[in-house]
CHARMM internal coordinates of N, CA and C (Angstrom, degrees):
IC EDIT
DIST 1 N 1 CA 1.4367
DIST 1 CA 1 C 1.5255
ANGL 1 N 1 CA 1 C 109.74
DIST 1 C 2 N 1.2118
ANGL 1 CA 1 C 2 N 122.66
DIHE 1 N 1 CA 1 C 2 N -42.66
DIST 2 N 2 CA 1.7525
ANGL 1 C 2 N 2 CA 124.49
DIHE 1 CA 1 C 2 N 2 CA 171.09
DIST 2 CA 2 C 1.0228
ANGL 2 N 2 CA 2 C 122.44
DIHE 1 C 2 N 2 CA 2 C -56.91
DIST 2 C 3 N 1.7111
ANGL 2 CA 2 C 3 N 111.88
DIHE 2 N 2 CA 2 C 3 N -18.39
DIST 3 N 3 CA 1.3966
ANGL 2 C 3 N 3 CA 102.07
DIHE 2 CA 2 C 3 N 3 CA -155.52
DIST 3 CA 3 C 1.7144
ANGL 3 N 3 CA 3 C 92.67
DIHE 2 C 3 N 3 CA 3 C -105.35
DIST 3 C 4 N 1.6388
ANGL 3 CA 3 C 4 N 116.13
DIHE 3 N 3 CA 3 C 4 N -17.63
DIST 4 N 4 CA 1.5379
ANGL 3 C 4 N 4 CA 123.49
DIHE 3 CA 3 C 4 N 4 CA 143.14
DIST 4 CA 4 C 1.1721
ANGL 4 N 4 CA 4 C 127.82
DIHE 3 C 4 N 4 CA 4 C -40.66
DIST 4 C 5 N 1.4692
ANGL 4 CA 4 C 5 N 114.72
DIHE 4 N 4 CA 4 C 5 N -63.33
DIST 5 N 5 CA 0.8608
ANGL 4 C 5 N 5 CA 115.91
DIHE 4 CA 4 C 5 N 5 CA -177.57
DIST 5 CA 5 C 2.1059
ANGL 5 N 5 CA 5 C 139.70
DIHE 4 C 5 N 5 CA 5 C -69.46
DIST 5 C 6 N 1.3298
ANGL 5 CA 5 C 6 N 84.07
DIHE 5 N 5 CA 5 C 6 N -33.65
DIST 6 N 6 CA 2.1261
ANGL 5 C 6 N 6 CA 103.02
DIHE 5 CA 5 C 6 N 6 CA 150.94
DIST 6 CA 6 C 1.1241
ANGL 6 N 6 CA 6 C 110.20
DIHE 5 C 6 N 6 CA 6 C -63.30
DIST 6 C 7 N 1.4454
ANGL 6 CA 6 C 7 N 133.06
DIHE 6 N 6 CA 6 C 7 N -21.79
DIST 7 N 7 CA 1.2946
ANGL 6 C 7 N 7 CA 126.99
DIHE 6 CA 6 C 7 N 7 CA -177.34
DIST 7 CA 7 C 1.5022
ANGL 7 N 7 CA 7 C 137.33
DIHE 6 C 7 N 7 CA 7 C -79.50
DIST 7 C 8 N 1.7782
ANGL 7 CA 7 C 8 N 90.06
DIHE 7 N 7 CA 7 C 8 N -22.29
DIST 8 N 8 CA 1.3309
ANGL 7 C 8 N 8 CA 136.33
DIHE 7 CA 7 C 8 N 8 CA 176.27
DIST 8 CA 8 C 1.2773
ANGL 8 N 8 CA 8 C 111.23
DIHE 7 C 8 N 8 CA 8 C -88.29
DIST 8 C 9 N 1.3867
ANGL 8 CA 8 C 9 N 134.39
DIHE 8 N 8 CA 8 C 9 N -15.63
DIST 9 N 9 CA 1.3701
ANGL 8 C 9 N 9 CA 123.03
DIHE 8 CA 8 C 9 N 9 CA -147.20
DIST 9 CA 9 C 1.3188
ANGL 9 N 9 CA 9 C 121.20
DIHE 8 C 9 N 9 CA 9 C 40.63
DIST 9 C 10 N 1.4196
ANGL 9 CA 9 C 10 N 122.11
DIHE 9 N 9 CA 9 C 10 N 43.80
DIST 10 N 10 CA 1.4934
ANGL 9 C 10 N 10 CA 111.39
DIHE 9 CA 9 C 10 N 10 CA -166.11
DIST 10 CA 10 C 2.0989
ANGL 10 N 10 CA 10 C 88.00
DIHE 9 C 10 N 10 CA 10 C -109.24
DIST 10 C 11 N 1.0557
ANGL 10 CA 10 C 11 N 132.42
DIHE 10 N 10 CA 10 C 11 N 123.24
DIST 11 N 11 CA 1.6934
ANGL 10 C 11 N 11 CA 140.66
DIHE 10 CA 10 C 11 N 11 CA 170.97
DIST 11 CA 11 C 0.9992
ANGL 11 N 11 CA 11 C 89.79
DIHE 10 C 11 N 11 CA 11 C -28.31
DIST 11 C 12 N 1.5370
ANGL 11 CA 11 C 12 N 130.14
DIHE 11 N 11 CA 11 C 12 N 165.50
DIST 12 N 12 CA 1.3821
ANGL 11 C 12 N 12 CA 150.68
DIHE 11 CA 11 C 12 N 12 CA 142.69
DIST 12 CA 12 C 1.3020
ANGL 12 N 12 CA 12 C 128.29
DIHE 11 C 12 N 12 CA 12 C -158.32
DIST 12 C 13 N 1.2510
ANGL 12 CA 12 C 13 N 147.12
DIHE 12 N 12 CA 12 C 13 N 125.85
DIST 13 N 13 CA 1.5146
ANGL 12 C 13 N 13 CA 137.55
DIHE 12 CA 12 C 13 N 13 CA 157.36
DIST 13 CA 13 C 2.1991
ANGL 13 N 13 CA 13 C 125.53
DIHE 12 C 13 N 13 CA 13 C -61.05
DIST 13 C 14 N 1.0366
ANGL 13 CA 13 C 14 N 96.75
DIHE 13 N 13 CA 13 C 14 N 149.63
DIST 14 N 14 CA 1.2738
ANGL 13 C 14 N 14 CA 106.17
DIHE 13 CA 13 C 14 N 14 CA -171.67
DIST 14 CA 14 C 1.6906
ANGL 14 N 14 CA 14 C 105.44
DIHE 13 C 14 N 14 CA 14 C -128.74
DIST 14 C 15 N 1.6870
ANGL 14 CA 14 C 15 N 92.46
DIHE 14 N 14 CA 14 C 15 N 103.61
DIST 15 N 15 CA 1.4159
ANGL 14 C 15 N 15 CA 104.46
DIHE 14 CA 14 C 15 N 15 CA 179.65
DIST 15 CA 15 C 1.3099
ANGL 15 N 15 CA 15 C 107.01
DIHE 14 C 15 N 15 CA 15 C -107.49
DIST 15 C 16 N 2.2152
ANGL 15 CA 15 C 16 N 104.79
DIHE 15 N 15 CA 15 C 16 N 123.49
DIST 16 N 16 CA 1.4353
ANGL 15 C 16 N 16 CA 108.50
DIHE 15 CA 15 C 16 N 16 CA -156.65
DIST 16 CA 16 C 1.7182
ANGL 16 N 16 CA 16 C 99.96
DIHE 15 C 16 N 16 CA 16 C -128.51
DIST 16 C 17 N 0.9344
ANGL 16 CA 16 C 17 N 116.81
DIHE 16 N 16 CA 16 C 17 N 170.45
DIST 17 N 17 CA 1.5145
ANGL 16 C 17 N 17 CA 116.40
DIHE 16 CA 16 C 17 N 17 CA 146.54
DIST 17 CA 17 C 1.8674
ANGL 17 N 17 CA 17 C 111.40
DIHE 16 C 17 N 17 CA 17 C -122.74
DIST 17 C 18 N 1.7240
ANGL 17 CA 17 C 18 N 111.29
DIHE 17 N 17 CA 17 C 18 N 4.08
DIST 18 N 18 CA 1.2566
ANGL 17 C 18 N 18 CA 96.68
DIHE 17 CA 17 C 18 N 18 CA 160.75
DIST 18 CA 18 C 1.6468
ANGL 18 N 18 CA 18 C 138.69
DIHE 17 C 18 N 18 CA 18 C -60.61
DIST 18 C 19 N 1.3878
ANGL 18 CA 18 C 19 N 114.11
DIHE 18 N 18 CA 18 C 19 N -16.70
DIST 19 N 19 CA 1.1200
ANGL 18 C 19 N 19 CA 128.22
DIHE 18 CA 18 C 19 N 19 CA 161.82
DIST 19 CA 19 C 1.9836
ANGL 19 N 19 CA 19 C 104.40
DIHE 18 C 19 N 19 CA 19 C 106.57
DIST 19 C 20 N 1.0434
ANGL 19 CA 19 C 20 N 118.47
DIHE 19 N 19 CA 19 C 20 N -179.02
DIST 20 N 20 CA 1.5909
ANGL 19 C 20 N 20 CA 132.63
DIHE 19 CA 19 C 20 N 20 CA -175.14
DIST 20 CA 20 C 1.3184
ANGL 20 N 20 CA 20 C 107.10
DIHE 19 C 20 N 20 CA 20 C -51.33
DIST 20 C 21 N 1.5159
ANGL 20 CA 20 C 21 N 120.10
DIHE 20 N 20 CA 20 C 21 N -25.26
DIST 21 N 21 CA 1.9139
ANGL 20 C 21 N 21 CA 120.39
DIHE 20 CA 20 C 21 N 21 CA -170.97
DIST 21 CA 21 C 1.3540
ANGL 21 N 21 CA 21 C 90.16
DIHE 20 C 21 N 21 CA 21 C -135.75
DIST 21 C 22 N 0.9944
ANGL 21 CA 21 C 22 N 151.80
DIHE 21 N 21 CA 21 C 22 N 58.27
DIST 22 N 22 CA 1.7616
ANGL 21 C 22 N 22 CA 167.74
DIHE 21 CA 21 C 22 N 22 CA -162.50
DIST 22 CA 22 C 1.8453
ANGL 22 N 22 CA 22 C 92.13
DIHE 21 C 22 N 22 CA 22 C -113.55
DIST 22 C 23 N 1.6712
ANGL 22 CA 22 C 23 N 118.01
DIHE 22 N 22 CA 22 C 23 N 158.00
DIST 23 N 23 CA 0.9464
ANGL 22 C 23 N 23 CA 117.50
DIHE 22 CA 22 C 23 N 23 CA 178.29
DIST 23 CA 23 C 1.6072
ANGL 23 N 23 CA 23 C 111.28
DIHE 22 C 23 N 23 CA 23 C -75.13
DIST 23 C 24 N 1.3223
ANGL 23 CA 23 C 24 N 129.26
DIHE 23 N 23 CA 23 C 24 N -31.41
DIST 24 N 24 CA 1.3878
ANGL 23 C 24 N 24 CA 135.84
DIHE 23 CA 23 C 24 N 24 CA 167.51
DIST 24 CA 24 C 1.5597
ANGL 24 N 24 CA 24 C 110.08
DIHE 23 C 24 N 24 CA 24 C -51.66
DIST 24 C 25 N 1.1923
ANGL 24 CA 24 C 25 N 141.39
DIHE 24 N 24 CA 24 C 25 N -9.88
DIST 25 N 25 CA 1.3459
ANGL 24 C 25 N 25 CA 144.34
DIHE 24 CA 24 C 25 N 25 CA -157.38
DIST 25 CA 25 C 1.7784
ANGL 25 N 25 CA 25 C 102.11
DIHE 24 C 25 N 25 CA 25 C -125.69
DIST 25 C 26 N 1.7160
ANGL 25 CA 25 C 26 N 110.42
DIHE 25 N 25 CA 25 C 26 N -33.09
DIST 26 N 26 CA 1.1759
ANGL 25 C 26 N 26 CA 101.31
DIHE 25 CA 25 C 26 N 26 CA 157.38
DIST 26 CA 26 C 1.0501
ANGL 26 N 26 CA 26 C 109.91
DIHE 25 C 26 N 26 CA 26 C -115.19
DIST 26 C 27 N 1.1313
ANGL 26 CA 26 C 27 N 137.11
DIHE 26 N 26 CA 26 C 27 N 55.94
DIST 27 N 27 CA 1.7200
ANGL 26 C 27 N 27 CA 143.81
DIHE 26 CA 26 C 27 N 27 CA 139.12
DIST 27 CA 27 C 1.5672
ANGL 27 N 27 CA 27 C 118.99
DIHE 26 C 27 N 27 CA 27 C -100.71
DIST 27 C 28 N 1.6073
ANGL 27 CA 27 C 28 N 99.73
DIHE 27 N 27 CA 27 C 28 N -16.76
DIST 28 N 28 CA 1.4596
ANGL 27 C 28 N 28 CA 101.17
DIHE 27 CA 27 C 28 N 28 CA -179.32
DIST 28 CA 28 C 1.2096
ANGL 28 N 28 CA 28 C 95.63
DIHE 27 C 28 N 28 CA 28 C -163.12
DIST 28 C 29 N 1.5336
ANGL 28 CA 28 C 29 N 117.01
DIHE 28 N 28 CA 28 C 29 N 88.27
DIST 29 N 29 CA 1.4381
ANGL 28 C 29 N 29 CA 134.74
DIHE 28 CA 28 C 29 N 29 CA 172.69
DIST 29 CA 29 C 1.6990
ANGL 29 N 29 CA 29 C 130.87
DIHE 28 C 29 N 29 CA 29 C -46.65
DIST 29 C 30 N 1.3223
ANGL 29 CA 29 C 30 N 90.68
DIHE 29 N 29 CA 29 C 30 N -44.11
DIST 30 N 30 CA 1.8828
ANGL 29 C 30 N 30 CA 104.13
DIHE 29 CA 29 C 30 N 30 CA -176.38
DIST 30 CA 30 C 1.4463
ANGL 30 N 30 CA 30 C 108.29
DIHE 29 C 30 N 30 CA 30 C -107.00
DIST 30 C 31 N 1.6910
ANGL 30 CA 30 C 31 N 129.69
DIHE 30 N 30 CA 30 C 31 N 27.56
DIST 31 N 31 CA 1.2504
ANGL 30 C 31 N 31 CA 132.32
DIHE 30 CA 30 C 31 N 31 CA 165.30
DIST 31 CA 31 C 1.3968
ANGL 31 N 31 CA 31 C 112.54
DIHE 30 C 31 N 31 CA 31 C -83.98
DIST 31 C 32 N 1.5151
ANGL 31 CA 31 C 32 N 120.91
DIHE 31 N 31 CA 31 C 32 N 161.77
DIST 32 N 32 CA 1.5993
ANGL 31 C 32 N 32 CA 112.56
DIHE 31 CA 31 C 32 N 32 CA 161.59
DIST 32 CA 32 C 1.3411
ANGL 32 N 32 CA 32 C 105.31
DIHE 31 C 32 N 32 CA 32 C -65.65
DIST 32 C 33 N 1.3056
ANGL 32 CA 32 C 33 N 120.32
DIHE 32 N 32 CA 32 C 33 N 150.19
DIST 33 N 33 CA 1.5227
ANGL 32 C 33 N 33 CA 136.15
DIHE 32 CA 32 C 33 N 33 CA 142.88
DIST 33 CA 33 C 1.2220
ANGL 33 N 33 CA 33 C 106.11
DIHE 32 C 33 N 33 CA 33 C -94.26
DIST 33 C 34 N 1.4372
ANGL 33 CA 33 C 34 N 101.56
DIHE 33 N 33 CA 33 C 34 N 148.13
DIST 34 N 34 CA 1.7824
ANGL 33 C 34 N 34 CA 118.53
DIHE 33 CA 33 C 34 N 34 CA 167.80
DIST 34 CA 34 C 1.3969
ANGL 34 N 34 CA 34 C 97.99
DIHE 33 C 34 N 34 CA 34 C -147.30
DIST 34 C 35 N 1.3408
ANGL 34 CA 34 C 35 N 111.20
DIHE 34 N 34 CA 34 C 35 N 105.98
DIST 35 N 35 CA 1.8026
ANGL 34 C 35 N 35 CA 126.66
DIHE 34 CA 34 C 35 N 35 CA 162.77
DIST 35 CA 35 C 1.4304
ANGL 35 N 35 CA 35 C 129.60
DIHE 34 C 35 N 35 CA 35 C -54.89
DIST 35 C 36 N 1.1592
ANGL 35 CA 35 C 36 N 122.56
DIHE 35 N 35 CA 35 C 36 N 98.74
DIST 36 N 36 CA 1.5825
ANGL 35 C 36 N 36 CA 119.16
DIHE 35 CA 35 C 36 N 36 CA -179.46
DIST 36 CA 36 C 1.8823
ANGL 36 N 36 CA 36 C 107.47
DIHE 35 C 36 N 36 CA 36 C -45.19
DIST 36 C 37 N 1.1976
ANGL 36 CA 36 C 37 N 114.36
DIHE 36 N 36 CA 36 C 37 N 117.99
DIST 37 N 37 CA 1.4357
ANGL 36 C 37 N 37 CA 121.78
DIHE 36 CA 36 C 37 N 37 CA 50.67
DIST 37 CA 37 C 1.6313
ANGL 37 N 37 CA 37 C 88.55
DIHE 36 C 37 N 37 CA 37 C -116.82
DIST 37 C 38 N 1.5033
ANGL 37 CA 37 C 38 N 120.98
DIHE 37 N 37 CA 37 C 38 N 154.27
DIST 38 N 38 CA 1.0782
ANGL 37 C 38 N 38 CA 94.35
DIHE 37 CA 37 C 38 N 38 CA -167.20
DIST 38 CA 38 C 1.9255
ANGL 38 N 38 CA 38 C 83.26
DIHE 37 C 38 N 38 CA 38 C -144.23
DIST 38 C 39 N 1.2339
ANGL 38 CA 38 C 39 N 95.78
DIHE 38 N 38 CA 38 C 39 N 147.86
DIST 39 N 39 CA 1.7033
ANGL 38 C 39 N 39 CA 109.50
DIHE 38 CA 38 C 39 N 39 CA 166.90
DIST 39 CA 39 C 1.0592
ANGL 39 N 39 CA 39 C 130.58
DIHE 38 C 39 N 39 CA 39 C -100.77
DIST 39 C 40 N 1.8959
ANGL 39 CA 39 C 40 N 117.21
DIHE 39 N 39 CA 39 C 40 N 157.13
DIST 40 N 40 CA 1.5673
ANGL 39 C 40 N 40 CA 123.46
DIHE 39 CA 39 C 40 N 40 CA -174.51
DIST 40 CA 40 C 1.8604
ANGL 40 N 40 CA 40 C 108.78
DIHE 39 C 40 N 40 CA 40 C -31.27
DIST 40 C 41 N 1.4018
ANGL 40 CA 40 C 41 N 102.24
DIHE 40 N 40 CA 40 C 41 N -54.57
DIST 41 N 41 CA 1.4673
ANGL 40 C 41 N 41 CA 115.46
DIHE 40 CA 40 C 41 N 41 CA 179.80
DIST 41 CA 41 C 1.3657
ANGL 41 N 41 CA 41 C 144.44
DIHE 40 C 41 N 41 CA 41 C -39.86
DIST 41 C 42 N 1.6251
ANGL 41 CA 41 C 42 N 93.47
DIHE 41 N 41 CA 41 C 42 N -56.33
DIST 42 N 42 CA 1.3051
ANGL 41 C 42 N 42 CA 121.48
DIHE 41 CA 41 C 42 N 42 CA 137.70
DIST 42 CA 42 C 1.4837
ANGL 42 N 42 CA 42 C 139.24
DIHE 41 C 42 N 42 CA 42 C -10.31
DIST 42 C 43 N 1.8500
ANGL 42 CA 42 C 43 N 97.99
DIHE 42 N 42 CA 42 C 43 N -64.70
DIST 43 N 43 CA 1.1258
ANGL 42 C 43 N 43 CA 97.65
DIHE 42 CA 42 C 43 N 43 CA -162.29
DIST 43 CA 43 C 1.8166
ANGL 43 N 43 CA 43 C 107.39
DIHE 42 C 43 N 43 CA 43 C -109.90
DIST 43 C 44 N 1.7381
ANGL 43 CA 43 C 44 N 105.60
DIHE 43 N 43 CA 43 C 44 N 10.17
DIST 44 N 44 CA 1.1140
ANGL 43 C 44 N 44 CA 118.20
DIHE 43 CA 43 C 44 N 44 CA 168.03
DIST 44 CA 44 C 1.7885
ANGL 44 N 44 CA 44 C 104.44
DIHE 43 C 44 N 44 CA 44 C -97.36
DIST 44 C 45 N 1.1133
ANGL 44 CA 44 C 45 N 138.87
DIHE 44 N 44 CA 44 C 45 N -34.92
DIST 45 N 45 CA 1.3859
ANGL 44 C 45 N 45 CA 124.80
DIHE 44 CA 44 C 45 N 45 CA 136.76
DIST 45 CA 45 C 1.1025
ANGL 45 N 45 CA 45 C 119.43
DIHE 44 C 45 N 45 CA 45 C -2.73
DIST 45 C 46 N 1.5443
ANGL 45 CA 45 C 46 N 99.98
DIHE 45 N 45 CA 45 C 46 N -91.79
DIST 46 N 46 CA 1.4680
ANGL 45 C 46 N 46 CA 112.93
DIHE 45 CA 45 C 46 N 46 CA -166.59
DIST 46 CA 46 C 1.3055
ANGL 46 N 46 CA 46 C 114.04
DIHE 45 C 46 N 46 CA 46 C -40.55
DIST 46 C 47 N 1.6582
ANGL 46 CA 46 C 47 N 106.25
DIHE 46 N 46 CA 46 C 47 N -55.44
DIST 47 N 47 CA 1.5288
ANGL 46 C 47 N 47 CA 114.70
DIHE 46 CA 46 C 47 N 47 CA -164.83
DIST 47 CA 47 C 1.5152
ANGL 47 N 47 CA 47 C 112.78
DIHE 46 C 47 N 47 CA 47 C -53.09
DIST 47 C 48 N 1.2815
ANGL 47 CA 47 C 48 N 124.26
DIHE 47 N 47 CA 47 C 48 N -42.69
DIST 48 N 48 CA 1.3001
ANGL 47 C 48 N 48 CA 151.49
DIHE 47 CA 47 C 48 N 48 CA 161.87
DIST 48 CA 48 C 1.3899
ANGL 48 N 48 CA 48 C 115.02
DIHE 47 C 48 N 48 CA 48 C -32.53
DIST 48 C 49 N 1.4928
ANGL 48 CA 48 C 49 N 119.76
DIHE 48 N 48 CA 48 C 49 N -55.56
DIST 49 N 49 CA 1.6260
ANGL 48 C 49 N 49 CA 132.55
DIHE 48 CA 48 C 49 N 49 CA 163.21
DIST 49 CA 49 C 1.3062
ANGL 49 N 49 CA 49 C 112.78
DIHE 48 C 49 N 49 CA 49 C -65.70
DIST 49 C 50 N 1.1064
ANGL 49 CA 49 C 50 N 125.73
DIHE 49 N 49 CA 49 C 50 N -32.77
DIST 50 N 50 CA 1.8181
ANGL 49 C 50 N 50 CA 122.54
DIHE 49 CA 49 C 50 N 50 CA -177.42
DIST 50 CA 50 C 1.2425
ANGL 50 N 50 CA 50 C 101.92
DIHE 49 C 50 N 50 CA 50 C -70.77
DIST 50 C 51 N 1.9599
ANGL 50 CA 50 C 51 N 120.62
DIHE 50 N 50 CA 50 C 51 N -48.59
DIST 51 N 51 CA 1.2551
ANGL 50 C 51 N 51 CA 126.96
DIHE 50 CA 50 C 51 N 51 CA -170.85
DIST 51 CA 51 C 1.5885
ANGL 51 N 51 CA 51 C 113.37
DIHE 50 C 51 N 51 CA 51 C -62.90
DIST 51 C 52 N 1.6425
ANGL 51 CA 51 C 52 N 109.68
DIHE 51 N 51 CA 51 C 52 N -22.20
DIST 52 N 52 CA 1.5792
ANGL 51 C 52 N 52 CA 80.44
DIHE 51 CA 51 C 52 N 52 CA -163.31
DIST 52 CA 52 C 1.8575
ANGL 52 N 52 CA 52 C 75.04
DIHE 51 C 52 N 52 CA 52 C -117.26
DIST 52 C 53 N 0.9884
ANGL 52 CA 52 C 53 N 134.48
DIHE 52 N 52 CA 52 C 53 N 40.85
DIST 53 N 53 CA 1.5673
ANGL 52 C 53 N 53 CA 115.65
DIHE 52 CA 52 C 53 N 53 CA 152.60
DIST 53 CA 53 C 1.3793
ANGL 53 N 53 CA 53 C 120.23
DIHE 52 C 53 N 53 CA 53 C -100.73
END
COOR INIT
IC SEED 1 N 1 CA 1 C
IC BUILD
């Protein structure tokens, strides 16, 4: 689905437990990350930063 969705230019967040240098983080450099364990808050942040970049 990410790799749809980068393809699209469509925003997205990327919720990982690979961590800050995880293969999801270098497969898609300028996405949000959100680190498990991760909260409602969290991941409305993120979503929030993808949307308005």
């Amino acid at each position: 689905m990410a790799e749809r969705l980068a393809a699209a230019g469509v925003p997205f967040a990327l919720a990982t437990g690979y961590g800050a240098d995880g293969d999801p983080v270098t497969a898609y450099p300028r996405r949000e990350i959100v680190q498990k364990p991760f909260s409602e808050s969290a991941i409305r942040e993120a979503m929030a930063r993808a949307f308005s970049a």
